[in-house]
PyMOL Python script that loads the backbone (N, CA, C, O; Angstrom):
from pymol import cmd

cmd.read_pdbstr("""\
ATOM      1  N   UNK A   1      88.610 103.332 122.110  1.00  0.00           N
ATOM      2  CA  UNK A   1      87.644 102.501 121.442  1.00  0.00           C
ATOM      3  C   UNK A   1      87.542 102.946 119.992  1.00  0.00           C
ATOM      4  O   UNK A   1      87.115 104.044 119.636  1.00  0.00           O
ATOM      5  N   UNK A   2      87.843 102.281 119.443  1.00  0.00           N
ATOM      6  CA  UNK A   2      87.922 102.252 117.809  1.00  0.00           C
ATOM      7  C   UNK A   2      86.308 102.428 117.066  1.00  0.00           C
ATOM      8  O   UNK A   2      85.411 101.664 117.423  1.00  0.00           O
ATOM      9  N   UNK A   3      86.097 103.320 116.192  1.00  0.00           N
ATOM     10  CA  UNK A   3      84.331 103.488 115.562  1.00  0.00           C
ATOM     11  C   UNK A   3      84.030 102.381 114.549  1.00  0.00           C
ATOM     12  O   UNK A   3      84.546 101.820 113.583  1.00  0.00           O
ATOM     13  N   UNK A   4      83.335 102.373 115.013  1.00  0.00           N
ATOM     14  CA  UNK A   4      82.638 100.670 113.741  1.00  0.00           C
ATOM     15  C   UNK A   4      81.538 101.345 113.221  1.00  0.00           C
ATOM     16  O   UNK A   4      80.452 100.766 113.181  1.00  0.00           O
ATOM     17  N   UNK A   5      81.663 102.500 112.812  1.00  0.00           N
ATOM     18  CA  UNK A   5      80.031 102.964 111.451  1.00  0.00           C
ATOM     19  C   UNK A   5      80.629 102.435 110.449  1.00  0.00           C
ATOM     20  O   UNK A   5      81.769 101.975 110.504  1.00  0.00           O
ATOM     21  N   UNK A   6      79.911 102.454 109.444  1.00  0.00           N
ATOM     22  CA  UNK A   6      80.091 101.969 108.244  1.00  0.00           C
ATOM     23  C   UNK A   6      80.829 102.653 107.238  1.00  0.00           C
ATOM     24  O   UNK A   6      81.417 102.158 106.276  1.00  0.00           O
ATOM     25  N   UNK A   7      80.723 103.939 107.596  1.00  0.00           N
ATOM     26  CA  UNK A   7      81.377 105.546 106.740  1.00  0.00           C
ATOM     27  C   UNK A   7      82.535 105.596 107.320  1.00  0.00           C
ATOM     28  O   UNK A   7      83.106 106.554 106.799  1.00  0.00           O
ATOM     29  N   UNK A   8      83.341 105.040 108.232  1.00  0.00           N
ATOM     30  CA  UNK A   8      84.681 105.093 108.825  1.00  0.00           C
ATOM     31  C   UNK A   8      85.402 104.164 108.359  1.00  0.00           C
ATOM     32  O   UNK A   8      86.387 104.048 109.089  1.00  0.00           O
ATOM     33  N   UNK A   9      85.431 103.157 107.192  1.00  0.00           N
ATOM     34  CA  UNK A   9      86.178 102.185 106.522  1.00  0.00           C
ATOM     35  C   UNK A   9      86.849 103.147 105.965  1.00  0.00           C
ATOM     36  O   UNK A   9      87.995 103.338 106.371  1.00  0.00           O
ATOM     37  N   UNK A  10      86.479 103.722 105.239  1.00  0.00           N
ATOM     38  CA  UNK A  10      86.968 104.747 103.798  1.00  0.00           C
ATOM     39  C   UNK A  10      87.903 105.690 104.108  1.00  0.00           C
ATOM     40  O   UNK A  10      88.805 105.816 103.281  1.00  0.00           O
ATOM     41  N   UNK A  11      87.934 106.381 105.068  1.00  0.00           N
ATOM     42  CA  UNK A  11      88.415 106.822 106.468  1.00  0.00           C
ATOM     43  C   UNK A  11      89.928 106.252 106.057  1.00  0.00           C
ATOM     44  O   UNK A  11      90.814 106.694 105.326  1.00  0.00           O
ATOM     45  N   UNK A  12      89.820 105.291 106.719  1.00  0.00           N
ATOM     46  CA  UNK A  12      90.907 103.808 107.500  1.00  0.00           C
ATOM     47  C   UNK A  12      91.481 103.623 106.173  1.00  0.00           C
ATOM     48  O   UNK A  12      92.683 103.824 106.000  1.00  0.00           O
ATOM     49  N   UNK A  13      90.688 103.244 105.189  1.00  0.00           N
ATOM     50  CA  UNK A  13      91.657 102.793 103.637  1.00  0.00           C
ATOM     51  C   UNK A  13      92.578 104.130 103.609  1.00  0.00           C
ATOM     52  O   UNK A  13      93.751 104.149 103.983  1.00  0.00           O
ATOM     53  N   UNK A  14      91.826 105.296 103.083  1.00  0.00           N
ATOM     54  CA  UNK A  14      92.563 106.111 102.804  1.00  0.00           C
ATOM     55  C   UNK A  14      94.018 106.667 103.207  1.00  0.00           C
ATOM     56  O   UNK A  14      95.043 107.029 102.630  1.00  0.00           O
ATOM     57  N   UNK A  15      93.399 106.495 104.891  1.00  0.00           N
ATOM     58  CA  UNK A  15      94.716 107.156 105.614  1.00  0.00           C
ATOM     59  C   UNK A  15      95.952 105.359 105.553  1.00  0.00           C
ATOM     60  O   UNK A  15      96.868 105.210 106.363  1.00  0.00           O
ATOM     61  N   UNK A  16      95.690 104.518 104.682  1.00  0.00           N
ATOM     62  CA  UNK A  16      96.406 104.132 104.947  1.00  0.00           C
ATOM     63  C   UNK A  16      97.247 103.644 103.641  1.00  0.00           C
ATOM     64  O   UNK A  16      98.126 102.800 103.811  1.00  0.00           O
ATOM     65  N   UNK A  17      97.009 104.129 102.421  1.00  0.00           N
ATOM     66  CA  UNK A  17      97.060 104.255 101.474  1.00  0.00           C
ATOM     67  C   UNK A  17      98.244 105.684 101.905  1.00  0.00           C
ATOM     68  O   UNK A  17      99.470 105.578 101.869  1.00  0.00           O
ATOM     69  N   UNK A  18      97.338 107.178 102.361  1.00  0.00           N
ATOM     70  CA  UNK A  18      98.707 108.028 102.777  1.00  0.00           C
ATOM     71  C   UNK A  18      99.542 107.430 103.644  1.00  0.00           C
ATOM     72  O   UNK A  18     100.707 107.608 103.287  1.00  0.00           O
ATOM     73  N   UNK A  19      99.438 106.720 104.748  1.00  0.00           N
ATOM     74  CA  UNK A  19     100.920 106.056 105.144  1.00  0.00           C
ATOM     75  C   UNK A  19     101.685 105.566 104.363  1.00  0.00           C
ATOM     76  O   UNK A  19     102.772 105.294 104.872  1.00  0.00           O
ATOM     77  N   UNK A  20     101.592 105.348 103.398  1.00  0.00           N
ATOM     78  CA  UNK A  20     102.540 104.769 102.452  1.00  0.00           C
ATOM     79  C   UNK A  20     103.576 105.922 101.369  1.00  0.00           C
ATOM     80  O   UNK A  20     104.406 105.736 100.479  1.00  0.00           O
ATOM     81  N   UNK A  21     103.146 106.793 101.847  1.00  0.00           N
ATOM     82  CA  UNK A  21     103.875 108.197 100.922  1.00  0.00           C
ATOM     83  C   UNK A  21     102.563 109.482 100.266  1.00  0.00           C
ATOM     84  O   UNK A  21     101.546 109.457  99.573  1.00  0.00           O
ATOM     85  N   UNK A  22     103.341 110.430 100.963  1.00  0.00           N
ATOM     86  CA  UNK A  22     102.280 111.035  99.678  1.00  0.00           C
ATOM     87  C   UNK A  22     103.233 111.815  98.797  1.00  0.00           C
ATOM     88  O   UNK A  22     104.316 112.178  99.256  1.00  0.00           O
ATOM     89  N   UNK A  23     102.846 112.114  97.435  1.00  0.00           N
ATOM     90  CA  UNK A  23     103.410 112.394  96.163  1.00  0.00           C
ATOM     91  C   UNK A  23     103.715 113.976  97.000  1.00  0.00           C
ATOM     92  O   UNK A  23     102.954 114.363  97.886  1.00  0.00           O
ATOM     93  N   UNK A  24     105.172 114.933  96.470  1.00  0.00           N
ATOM     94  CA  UNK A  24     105.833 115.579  96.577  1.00  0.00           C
ATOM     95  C   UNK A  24     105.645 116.701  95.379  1.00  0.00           C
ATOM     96  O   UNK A  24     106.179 116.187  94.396  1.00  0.00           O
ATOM     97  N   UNK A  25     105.315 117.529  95.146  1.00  0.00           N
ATOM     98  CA  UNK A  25     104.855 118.592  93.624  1.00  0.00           C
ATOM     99  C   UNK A  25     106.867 118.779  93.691  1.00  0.00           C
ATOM    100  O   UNK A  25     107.724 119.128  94.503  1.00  0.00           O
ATOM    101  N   UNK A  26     106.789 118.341  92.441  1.00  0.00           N
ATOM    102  CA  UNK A  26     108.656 118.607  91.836  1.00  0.00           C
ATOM    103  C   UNK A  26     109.785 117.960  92.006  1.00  0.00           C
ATOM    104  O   UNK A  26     110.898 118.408  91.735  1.00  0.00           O
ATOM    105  N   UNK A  27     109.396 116.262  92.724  1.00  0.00           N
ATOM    106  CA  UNK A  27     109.851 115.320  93.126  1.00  0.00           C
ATOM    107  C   UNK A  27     109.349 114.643  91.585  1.00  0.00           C
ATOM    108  O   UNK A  27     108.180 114.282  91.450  1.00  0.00           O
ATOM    109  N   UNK A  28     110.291 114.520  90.517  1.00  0.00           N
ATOM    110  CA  UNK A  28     109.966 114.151  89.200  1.00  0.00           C
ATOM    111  C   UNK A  28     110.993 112.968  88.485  1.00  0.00           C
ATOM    112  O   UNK A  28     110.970 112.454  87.366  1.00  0.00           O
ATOM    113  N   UNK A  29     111.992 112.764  89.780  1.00  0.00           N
ATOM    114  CA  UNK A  29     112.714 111.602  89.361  1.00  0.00           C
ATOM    115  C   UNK A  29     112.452 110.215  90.271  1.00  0.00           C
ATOM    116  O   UNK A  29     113.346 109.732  90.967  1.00  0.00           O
ATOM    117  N   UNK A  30     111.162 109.665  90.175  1.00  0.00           N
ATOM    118  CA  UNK A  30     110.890 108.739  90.924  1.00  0.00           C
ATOM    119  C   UNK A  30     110.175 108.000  89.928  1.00  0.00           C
ATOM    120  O   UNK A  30     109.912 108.664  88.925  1.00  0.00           O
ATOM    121  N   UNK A  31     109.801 106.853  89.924  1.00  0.00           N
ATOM    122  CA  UNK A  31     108.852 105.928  89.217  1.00  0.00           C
ATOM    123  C   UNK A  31     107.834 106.639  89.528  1.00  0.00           C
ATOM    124  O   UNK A  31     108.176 107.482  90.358  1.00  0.00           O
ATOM    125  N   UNK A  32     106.154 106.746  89.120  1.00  0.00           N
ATOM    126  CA  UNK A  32     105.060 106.830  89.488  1.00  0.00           C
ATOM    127  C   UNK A  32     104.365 105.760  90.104  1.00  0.00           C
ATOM    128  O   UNK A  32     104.061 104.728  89.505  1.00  0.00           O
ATOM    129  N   UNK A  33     103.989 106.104  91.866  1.00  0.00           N
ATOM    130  CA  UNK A  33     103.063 104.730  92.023  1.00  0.00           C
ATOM    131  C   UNK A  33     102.119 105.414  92.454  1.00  0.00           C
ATOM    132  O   UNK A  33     102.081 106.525  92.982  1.00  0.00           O
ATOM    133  N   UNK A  34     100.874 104.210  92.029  1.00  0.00           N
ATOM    134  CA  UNK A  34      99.504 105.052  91.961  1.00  0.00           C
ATOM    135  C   UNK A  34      98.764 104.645  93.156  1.00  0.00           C
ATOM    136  O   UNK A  34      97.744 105.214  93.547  1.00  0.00           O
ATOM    137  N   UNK A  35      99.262 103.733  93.667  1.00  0.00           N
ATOM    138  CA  UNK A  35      98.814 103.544  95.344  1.00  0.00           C
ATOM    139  C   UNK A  35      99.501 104.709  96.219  1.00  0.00           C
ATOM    140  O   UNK A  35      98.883 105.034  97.233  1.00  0.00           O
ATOM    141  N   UNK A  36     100.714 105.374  95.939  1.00  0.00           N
ATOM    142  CA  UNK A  36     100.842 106.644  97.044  1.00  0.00           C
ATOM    143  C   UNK A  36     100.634 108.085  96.422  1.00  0.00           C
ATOM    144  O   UNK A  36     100.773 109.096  97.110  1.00  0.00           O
ATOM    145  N   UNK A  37     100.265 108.124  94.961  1.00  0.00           N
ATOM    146  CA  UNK A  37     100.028 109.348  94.334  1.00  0.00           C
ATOM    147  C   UNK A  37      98.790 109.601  94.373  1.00  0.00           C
ATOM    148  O   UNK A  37      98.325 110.723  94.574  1.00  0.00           O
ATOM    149  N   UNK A  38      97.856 108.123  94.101  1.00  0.00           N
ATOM    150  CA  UNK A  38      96.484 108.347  93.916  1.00  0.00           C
ATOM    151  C   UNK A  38      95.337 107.943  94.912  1.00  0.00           C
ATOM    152  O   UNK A  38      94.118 108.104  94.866  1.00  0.00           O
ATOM    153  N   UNK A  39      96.142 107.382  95.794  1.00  0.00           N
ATOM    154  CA  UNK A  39      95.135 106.704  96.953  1.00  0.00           C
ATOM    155  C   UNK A  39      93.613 107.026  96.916  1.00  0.00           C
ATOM    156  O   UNK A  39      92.811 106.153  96.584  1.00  0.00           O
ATOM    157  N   UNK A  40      93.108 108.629  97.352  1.00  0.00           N
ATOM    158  CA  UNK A  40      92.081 108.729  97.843  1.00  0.00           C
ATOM    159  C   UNK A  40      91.350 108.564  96.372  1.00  0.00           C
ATOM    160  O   UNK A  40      90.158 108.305  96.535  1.00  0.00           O
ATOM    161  N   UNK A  41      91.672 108.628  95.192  1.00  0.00           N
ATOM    162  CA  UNK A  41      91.051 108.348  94.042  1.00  0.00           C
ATOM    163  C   UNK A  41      90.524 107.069  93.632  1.00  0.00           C
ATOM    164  O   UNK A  41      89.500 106.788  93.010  1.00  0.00           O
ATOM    165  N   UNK A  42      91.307 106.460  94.042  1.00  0.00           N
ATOM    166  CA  UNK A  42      91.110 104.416  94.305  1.00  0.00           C
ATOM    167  C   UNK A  42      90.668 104.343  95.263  1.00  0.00           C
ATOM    168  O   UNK A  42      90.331 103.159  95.288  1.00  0.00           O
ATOM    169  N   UNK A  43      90.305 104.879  96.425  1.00  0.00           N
ATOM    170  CA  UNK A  43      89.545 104.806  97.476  1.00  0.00           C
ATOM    171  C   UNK A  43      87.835 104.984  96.873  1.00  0.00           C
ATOM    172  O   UNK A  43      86.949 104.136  96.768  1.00  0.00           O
ATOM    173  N   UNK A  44      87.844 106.610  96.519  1.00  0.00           N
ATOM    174  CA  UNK A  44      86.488 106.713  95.862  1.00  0.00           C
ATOM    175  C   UNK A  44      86.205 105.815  94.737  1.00  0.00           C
ATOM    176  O   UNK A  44      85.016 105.524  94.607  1.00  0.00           O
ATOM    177  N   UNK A  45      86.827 105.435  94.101  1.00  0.00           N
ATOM    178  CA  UNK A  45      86.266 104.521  92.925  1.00  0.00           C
ATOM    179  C   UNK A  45      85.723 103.152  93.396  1.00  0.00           C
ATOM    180  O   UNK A  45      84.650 102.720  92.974  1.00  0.00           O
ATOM    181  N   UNK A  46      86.688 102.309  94.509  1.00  0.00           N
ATOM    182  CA  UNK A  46      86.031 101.442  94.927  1.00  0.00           C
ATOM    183  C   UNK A  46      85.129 101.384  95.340  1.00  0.00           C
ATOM    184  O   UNK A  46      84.379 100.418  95.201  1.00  0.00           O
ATOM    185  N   UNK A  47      84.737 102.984  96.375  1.00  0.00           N
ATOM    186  CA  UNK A  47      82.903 103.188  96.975  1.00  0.00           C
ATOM    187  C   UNK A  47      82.142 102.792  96.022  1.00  0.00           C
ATOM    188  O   UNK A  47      81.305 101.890  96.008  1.00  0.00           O
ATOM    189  N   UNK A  48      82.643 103.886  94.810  1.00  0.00           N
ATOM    190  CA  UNK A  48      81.455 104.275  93.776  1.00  0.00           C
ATOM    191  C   UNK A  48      81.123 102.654  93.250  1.00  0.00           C
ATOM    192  O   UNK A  48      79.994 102.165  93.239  1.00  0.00           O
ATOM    193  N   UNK A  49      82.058 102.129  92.930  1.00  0.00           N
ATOM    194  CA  UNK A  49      81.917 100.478  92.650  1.00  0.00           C
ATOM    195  C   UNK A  49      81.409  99.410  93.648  1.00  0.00           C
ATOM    196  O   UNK A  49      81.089  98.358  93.094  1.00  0.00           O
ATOM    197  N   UNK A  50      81.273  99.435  94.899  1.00  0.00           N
ATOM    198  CA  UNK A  50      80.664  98.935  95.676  1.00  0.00           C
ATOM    199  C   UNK A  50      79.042  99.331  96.077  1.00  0.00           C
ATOM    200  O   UNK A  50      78.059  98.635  96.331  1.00  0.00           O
ATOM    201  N   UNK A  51      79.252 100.665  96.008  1.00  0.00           N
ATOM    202  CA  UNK A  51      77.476 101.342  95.701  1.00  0.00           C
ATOM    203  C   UNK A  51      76.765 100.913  94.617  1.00  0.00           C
ATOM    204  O   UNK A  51      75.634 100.596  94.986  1.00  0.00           O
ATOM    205  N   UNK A  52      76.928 100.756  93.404  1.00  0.00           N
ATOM    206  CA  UNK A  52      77.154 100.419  92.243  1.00  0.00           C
ATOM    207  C   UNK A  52      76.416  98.956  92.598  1.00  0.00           C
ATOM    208  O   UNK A  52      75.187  98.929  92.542  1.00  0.00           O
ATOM    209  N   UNK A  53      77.084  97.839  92.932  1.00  0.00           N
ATOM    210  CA  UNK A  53      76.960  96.710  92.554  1.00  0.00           C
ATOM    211  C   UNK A  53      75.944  96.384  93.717  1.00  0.00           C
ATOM    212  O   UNK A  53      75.313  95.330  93.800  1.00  0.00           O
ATOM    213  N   UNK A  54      75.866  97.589  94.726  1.00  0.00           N
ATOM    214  CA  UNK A  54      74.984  97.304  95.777  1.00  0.00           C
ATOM    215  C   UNK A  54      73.376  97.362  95.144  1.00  0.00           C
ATOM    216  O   UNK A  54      72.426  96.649  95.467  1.00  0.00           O
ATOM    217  N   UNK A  55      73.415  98.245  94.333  1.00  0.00           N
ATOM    218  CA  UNK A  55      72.352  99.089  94.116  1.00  0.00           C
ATOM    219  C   UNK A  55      71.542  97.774  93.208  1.00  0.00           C
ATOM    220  O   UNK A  55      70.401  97.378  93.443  1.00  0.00           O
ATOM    221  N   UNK A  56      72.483  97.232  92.111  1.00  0.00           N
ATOM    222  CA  UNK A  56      72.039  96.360  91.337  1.00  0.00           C
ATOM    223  C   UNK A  56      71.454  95.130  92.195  1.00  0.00           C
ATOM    224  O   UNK A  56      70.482  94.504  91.775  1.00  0.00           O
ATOM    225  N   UNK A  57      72.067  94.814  93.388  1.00  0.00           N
ATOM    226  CA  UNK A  57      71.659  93.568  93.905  1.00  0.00           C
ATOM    227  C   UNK A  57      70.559  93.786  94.703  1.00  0.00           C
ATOM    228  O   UNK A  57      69.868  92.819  95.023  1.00  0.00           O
ATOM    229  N   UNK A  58      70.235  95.080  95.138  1.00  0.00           N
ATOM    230  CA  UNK A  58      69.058  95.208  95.467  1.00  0.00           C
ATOM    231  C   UNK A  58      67.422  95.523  94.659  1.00  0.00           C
ATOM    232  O   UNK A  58      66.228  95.477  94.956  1.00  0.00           O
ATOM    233  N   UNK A  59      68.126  95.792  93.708  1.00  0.00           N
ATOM    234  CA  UNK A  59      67.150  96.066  92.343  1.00  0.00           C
ATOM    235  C   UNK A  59      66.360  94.913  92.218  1.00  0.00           C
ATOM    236  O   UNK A  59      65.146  95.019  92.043  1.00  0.00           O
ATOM    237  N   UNK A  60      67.050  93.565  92.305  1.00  0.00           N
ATOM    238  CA  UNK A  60      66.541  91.973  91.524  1.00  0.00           C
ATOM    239  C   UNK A  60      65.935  91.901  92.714  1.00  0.00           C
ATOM    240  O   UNK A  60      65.254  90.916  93.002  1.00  0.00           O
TER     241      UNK A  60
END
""", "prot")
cmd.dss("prot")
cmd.show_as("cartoon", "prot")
cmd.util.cbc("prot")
cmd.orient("prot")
């Protein structure tokens, strides 16, 4: 049975963002992509941006 809290999305993005590669320290002849180098960083930013716009819509 799969968890449906609300704090287990972020979870789920992340690890699936690392399925996609994670960056290698000295692996320096590759393009940079910032969906498998930076995942959990774009993960938190979207929270912080969804908290964010939450906060405002509850303000009005």
């Amino acid at each position: 049975m799969s968890e449906r809290s609300p704090l287990s999305w972020p979870g789920r993005l992340a690890d699936w963002f690392e399925l996609r590669g994670v960056y290698v320290p000295g692996e320096d002849n590759r393009v940079v992509d910032p969906w498998r180098d930076w995942g959990w960083l774009i993960v938190a930013w979207l929270v912080t941006l969804a908290v964010f716009i939450l906060l405002f819509a509850l303000a009005l």
